[in-house]
TILOKE-528256 format. One record per residue (C-alpha): residue number from 0; chain; x, y, z; residue in three letters. Coordinates in nm, 3 decimals, padded with zeros to 5 digits. Each point is the difference from the previous one (the first is absolute). Layout:
N
@num->NUM	chaine->A	x->X	y->Y	z->Z	residu->ALA
...
//
This chain:
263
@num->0	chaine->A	x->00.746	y->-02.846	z->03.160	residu->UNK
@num->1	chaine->A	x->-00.328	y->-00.033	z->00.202	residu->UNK
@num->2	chaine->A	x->-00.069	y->00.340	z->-00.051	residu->UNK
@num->3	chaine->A	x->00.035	y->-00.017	z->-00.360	residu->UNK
@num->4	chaine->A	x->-00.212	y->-00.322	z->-00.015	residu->UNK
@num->5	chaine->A	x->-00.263	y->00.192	z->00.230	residu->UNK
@num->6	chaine->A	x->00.025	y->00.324	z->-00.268	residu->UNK
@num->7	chaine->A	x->-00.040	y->-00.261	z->-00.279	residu->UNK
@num->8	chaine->A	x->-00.296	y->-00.177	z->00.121	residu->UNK
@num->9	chaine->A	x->-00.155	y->00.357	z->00.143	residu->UNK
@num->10	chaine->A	x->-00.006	y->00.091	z->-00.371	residu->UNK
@num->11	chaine->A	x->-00.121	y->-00.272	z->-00.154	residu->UNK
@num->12	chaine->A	x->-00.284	y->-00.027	z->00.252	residu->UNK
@num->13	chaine->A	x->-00.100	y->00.382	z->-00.122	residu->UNK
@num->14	chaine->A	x->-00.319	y->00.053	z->-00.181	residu->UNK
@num->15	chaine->A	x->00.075	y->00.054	z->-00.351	residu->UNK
@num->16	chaine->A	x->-00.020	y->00.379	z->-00.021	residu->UNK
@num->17	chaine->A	x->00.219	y->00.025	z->00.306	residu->UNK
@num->18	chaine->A	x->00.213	y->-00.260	z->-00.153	residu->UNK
@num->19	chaine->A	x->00.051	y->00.226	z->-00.284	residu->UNK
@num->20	chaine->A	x->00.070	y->00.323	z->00.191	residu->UNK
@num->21	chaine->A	x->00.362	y->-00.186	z->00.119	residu->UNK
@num->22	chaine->A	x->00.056	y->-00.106	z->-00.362	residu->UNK
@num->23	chaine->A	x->00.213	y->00.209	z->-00.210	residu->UNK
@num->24	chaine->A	x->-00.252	y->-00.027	z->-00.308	residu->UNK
@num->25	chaine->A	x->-00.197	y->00.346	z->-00.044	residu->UNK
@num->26	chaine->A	x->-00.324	y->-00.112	z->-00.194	residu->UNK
@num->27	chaine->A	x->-00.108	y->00.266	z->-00.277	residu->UNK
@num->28	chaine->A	x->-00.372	y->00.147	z->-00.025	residu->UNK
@num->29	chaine->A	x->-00.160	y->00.134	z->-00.296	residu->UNK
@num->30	chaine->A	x->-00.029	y->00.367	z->00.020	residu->UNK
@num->31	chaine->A	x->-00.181	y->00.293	z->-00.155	residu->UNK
@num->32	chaine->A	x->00.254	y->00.186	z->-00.180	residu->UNK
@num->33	chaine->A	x->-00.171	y->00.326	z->00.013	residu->UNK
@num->34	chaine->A	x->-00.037	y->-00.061	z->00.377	residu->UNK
@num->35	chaine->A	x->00.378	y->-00.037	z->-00.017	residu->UNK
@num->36	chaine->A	x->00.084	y->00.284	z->-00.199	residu->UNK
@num->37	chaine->A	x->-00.158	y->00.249	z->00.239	residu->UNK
@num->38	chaine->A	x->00.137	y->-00.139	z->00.327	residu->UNK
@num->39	chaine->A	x->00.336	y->00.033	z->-00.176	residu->UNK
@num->40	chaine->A	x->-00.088	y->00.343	z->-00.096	residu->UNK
@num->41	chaine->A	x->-00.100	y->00.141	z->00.369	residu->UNK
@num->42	chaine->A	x->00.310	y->-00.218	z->00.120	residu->UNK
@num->43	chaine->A	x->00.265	y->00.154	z->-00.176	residu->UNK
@num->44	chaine->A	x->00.095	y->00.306	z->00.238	residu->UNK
@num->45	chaine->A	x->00.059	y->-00.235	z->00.262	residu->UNK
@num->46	chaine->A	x->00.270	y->-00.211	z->-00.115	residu->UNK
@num->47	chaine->A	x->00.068	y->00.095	z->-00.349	residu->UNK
@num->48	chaine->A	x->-00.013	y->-00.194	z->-00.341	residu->UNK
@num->49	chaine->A	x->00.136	y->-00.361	z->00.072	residu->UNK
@num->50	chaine->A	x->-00.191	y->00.007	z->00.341	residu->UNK
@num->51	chaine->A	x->-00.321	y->00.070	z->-00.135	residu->UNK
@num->52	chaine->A	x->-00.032	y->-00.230	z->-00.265	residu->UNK
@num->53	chaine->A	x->00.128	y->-00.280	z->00.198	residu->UNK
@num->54	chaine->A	x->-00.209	y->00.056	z->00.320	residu->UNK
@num->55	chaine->A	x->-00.333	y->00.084	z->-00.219	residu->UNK
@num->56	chaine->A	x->00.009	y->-00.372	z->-00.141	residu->UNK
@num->57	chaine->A	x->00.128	y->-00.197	z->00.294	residu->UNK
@num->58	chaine->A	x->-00.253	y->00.194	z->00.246	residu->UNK
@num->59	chaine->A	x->-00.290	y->-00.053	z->-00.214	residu->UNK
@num->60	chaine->A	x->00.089	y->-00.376	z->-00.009	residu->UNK
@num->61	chaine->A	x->00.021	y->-00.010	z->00.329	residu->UNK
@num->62	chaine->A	x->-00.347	y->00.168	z->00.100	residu->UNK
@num->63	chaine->A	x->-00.157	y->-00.255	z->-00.234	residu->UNK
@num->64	chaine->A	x->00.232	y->-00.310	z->00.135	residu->UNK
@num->65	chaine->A	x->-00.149	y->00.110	z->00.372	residu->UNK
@num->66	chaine->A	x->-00.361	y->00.008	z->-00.136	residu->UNK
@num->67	chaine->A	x->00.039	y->-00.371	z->-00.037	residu->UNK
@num->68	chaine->A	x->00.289	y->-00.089	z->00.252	residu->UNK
@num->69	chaine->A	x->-00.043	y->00.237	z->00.302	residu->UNK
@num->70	chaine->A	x->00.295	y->-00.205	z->00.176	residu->UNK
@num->71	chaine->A	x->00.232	y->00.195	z->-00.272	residu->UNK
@num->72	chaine->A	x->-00.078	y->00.362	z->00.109	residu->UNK
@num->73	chaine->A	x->00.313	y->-00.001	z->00.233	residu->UNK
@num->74	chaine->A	x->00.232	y->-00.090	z->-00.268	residu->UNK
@num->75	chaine->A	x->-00.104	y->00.221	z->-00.297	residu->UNK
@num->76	chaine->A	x->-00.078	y->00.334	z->00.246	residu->UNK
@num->77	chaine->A	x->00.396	y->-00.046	z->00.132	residu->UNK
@num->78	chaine->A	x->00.138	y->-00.010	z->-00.377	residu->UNK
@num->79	chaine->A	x->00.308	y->00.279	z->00.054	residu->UNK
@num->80	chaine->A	x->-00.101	y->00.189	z->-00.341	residu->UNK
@num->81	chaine->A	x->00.229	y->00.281	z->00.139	residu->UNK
@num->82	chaine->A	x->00.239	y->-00.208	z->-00.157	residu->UNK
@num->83	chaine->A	x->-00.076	y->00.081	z->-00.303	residu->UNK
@num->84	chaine->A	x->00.035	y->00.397	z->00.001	residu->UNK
@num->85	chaine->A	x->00.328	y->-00.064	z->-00.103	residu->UNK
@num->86	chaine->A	x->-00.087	y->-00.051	z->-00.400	residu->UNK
@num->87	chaine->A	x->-00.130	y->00.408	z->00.019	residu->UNK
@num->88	chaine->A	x->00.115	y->00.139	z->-00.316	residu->UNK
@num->89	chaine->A	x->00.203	y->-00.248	z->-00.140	residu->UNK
@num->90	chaine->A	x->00.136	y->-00.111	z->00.297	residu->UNK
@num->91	chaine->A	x->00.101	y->00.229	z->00.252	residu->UNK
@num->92	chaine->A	x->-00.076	y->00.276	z->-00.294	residu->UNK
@num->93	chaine->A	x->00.303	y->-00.116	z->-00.183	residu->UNK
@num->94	chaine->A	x->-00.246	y->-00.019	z->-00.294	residu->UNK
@num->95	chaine->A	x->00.036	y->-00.354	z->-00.098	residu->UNK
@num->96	chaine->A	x->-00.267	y->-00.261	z->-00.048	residu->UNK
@num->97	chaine->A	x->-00.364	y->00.111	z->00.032	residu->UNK
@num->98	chaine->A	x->-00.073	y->-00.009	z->00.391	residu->UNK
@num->99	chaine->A	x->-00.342	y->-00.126	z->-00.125	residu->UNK
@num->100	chaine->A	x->00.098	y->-00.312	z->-00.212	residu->UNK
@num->101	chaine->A	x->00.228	y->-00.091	z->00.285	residu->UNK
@num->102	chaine->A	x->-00.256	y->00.000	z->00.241	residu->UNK
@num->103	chaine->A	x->-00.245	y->-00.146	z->-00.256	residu->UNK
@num->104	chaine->A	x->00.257	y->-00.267	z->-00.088	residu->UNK
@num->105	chaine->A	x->00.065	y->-00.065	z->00.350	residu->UNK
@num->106	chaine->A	x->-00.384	y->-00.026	z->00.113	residu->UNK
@num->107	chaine->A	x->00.006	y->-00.315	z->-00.332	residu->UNK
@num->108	chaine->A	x->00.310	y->-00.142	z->00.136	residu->UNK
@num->109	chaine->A	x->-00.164	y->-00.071	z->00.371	residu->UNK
@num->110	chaine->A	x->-00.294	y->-00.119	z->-00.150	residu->UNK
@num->111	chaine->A	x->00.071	y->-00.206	z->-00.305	residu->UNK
@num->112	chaine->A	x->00.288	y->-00.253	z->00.102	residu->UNK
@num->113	chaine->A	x->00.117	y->-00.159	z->-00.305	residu->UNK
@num->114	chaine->A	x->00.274	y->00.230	z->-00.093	residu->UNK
@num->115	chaine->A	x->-00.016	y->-00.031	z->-00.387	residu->UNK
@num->116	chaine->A	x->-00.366	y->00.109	z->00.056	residu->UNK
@num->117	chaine->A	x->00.060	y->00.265	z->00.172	residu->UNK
@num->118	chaine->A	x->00.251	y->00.142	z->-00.235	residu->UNK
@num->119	chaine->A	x->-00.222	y->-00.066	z->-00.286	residu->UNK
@num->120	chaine->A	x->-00.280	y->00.253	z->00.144	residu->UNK
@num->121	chaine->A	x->00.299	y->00.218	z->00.149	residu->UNK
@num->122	chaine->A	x->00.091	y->00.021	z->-00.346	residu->UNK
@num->123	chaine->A	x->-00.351	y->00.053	z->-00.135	residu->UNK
@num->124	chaine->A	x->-00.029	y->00.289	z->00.253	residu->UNK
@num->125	chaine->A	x->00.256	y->00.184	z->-00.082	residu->UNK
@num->126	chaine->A	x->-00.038	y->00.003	z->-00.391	residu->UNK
@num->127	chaine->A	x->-00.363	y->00.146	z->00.085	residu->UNK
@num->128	chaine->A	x->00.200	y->00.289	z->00.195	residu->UNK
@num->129	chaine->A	x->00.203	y->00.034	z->-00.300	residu->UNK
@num->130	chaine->A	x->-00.226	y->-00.011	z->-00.233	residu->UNK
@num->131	chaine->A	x->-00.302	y->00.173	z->00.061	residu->UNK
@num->132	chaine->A	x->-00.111	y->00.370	z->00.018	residu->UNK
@num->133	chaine->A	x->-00.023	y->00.081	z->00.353	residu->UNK
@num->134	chaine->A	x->-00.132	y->00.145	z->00.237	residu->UNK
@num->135	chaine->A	x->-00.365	y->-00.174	z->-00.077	residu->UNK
@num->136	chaine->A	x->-00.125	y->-00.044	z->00.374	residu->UNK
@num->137	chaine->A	x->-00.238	y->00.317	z->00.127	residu->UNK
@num->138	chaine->A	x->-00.012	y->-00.031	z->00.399	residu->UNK
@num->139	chaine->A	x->-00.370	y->00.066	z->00.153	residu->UNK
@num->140	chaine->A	x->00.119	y->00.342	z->00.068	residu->UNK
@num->141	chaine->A	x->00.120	y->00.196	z->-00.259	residu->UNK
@num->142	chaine->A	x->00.141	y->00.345	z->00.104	residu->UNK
@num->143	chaine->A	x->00.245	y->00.045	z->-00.299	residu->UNK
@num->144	chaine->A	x->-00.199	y->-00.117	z->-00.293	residu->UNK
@num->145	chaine->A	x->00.093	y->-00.106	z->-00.305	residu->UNK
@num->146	chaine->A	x->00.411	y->-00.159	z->-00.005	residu->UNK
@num->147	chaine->A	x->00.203	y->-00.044	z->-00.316	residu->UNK
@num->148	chaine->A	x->00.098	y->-00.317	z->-00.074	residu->UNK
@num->149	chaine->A	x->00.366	y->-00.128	z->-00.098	residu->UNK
@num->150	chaine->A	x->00.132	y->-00.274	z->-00.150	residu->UNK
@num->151	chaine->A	x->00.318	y->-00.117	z->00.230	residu->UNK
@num->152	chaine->A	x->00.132	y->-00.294	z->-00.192	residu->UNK
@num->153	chaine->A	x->00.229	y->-00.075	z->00.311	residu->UNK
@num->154	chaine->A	x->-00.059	y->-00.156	z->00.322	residu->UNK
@num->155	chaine->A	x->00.279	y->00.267	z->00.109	residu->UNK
@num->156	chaine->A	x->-00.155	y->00.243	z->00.249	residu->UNK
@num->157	chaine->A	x->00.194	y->00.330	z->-00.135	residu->UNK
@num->158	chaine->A	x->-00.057	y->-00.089	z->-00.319	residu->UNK
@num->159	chaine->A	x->-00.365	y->-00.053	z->00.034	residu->UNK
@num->160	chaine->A	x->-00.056	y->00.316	z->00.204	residu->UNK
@num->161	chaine->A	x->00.215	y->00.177	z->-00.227	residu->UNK
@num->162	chaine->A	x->-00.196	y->-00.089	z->-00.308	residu->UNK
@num->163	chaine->A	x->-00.331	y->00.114	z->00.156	residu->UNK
@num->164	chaine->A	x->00.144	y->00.387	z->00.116	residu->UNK
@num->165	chaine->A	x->00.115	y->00.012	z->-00.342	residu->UNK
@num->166	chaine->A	x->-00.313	y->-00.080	z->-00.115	residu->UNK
@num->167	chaine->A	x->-00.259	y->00.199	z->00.238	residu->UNK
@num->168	chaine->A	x->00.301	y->00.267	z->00.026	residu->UNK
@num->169	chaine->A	x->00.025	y->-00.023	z->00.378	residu->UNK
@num->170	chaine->A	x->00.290	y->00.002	z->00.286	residu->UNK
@num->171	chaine->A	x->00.084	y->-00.357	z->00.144	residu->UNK
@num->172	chaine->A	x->-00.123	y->00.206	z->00.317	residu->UNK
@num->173	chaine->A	x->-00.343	y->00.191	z->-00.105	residu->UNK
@num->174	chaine->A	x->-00.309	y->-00.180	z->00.177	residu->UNK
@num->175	chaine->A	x->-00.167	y->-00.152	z->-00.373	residu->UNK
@num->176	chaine->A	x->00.307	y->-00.200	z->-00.020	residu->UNK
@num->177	chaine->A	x->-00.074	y->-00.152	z->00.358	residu->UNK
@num->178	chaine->A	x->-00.315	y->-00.045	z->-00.099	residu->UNK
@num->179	chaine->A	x->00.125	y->-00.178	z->-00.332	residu->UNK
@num->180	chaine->A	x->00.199	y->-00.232	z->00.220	residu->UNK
@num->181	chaine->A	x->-00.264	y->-00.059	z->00.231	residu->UNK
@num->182	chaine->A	x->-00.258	y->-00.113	z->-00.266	residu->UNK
@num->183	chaine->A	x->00.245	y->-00.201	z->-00.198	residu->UNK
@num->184	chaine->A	x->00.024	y->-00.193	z->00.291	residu->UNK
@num->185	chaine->A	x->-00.434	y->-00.098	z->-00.049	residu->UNK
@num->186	chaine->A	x->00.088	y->-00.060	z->-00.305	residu->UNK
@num->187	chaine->A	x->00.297	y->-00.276	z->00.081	residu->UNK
@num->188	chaine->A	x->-00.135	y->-00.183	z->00.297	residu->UNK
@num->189	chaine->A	x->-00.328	y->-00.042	z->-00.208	residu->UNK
@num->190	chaine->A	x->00.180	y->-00.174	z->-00.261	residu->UNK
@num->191	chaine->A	x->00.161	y->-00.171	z->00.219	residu->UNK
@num->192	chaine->A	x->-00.272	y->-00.141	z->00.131	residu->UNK
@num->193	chaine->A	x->-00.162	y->-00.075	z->-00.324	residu->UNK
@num->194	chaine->A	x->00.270	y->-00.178	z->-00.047	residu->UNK
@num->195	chaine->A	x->00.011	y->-00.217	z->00.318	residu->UNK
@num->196	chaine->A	x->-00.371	y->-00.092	z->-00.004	residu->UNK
@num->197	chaine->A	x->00.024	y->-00.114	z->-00.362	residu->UNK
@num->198	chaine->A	x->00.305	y->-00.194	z->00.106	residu->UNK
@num->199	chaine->A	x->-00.169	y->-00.168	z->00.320	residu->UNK
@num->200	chaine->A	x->-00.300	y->-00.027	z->-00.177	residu->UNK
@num->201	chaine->A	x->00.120	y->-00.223	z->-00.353	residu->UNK
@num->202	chaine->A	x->00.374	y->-00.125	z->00.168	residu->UNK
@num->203	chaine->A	x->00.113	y->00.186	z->-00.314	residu->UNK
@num->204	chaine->A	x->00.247	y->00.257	z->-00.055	residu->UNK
@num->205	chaine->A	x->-00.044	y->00.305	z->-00.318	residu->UNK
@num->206	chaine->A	x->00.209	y->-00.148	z->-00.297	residu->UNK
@num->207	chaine->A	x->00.298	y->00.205	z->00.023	residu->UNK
@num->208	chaine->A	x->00.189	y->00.204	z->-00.274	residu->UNK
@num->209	chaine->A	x->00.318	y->00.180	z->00.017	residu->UNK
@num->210	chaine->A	x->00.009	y->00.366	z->-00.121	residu->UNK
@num->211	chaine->A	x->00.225	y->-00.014	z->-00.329	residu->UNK
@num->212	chaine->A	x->00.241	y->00.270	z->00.160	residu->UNK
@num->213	chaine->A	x->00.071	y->-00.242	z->00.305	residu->UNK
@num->214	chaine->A	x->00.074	y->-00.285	z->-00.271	residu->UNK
@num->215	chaine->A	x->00.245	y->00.226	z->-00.187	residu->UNK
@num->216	chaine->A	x->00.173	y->-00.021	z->00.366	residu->UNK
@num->217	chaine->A	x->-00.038	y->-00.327	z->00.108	residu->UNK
@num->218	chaine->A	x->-00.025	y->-00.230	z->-00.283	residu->UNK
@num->219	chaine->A	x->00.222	y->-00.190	z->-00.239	residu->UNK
@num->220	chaine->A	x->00.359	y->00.172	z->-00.014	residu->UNK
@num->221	chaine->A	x->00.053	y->00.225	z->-00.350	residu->UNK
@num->222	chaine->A	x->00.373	y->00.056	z->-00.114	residu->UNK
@num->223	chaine->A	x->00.012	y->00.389	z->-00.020	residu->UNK
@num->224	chaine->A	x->00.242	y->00.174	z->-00.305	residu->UNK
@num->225	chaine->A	x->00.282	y->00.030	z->00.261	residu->UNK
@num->226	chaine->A	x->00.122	y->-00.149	z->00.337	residu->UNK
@num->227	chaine->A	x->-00.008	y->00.222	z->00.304	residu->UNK
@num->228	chaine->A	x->00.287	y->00.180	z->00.090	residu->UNK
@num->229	chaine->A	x->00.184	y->-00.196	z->00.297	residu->UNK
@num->230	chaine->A	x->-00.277	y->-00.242	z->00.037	residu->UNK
@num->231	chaine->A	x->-00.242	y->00.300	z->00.149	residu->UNK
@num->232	chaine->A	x->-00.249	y->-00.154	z->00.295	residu->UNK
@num->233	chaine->A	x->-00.291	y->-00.135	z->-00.178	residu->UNK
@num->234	chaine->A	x->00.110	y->-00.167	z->-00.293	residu->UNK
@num->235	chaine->A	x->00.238	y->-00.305	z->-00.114	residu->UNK
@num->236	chaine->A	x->00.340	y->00.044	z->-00.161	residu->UNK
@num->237	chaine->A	x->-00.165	y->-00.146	z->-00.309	residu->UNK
@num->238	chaine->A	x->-00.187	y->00.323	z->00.014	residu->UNK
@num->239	chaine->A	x->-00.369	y->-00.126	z->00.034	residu->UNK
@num->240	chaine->A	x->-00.314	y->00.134	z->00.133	residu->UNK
@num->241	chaine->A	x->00.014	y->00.039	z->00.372	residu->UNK
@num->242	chaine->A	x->-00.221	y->-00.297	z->00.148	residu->UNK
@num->243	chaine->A	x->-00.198	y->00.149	z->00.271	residu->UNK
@num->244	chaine->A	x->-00.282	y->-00.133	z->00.287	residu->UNK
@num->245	chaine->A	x->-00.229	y->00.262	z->-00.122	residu->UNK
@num->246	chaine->A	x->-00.390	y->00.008	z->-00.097	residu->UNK
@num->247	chaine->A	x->-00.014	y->00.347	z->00.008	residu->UNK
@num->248	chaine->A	x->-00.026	y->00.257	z->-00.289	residu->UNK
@num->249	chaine->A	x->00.366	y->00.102	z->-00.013	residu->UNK
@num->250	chaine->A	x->-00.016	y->00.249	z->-00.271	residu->UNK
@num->251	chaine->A	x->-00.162	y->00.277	z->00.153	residu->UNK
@num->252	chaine->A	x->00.324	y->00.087	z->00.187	residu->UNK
@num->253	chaine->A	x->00.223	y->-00.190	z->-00.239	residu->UNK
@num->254	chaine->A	x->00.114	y->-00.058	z->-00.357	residu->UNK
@num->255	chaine->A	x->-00.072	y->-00.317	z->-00.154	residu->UNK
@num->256	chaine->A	x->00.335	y->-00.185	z->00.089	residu->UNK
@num->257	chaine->A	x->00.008	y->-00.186	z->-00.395	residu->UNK
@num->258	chaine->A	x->00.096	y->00.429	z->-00.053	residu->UNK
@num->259	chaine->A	x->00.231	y->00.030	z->00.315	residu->UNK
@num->260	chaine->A	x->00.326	y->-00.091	z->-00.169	residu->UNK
@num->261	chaine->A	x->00.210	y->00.262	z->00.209	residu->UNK
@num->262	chaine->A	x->-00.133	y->-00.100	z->00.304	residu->UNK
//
């Protein structure tokens, strides 16, 4: 007990940037995106997808958090971003969610700690990766020139990878789509960060809209022409819509499910 009085009154006693190294609040800094985007870029062969977009936010952070709190060097220069190799191609290249927008989303969840928040720009991220025509991001050195862009309309890694080789007519091996990969990533942590500083700067998430396809999914149950055979996993004996947790365009990959009545 007297040592945890003598801890408790150590702490309080701290000046207030040491105070805040023991907290467990990481304070956000406004960043240059285009900063960002090329430290992710000459990152990525170290630690892969989710490890680079992750430590390229939360490092710059830091470097600007010391600037103004030197007692806080110790505690942002032992973050254990090795930890975060494990989203590398879809997490542990089983191809699933983007490693980027996991490290991305978990760079927003560590610094923005009201959760609804953070799930709003989460969710603002990821339509962006969805959404837009990417790669955009050209790093400072440019050895391979001009990249096609794709449209992935998934957060799925093997289905956005897959949908650029298609495109640019490439191997999921040959060095352009690499290079694709490593640029997307620029182009995802500067968003990201777009999105943070407009969030820390007006308190204020982006007004959030569901993709129609994810509605078709997730929204108010439809009685289809026939019930499901044996009650099939995903939909009521009444034979309605499957209600799903889902904001993601589910289309792409499947059928809308007002159609599925075999399923």
């Amino acid at each position: 007990m007297g040592g945890t009085a003598l801890g408790t009154l150590f702490t309080a006693n701290l000046p207030n940037a040491a105070a805040e190294e023991t907290s467990s609040t990481w304070t956000y800094e406004p960043l240059d995106g285009a900063q960002v985007a090329q430290r992710a870029y000459d990152l990525f062969a170290e630690g892969g997808c989710m490890y680079t977009a992750f430590r390229s936010i939360v490092e710059q952070v830091g470097l600007r958090r010391v600037e103004k709190h030197p007692l806080e060097e110790a505690r942002w220069k032992g973050f254990p971003y090795r930890m975060m190799t494990y989203g590398k191609g879809g997490l542990q290249d089983y191809g699933s969610l983007c490693g980027v927008l996991n490290g991305c989303a978990a760079a927003i969840a560590l610094f923005v700690t009201d959760r609804e928040d953070a799930a709003s720009l989460t969710h603002a991220l990821f339509h962006f990766y969805e959404d837009t025509l990417l790669p955009i991001f050209v790093p400072a050195s440019d050895e391979f020139g001009e990249i096609p862009q794709s449209l992935s309309e998934s957060e799925l890694c093997h289905v956005s990878v897959s949908r650029w080789t298609t495109k640019a007519n490439e191997t999921i091996y040959s060095p352009r789509r690499k290079e694709r990969c490593k640029r997307l990533a620029g182009d995802v942590v500067a968003k990201a960060v777009e999105l943070m500083n407009y969030y820390f700067e007006t308190g204020e998430c982006p007004a959030e809209e569901d993709p129609e396809t994810a509605a078709a999914w997730g929204g108010a149950p439809a009685v289809l022409g026939e019930s499901p055979v044996d009650g099939v996993s995903g939909y009521s004996p009444e034979g309605e819509r499957p209600r799903v947790n889902v904001k993601m365009n589910c289309t792409l990959c499947h059928t809308d499910p007002a159609s599925e009545q075999s399923k």
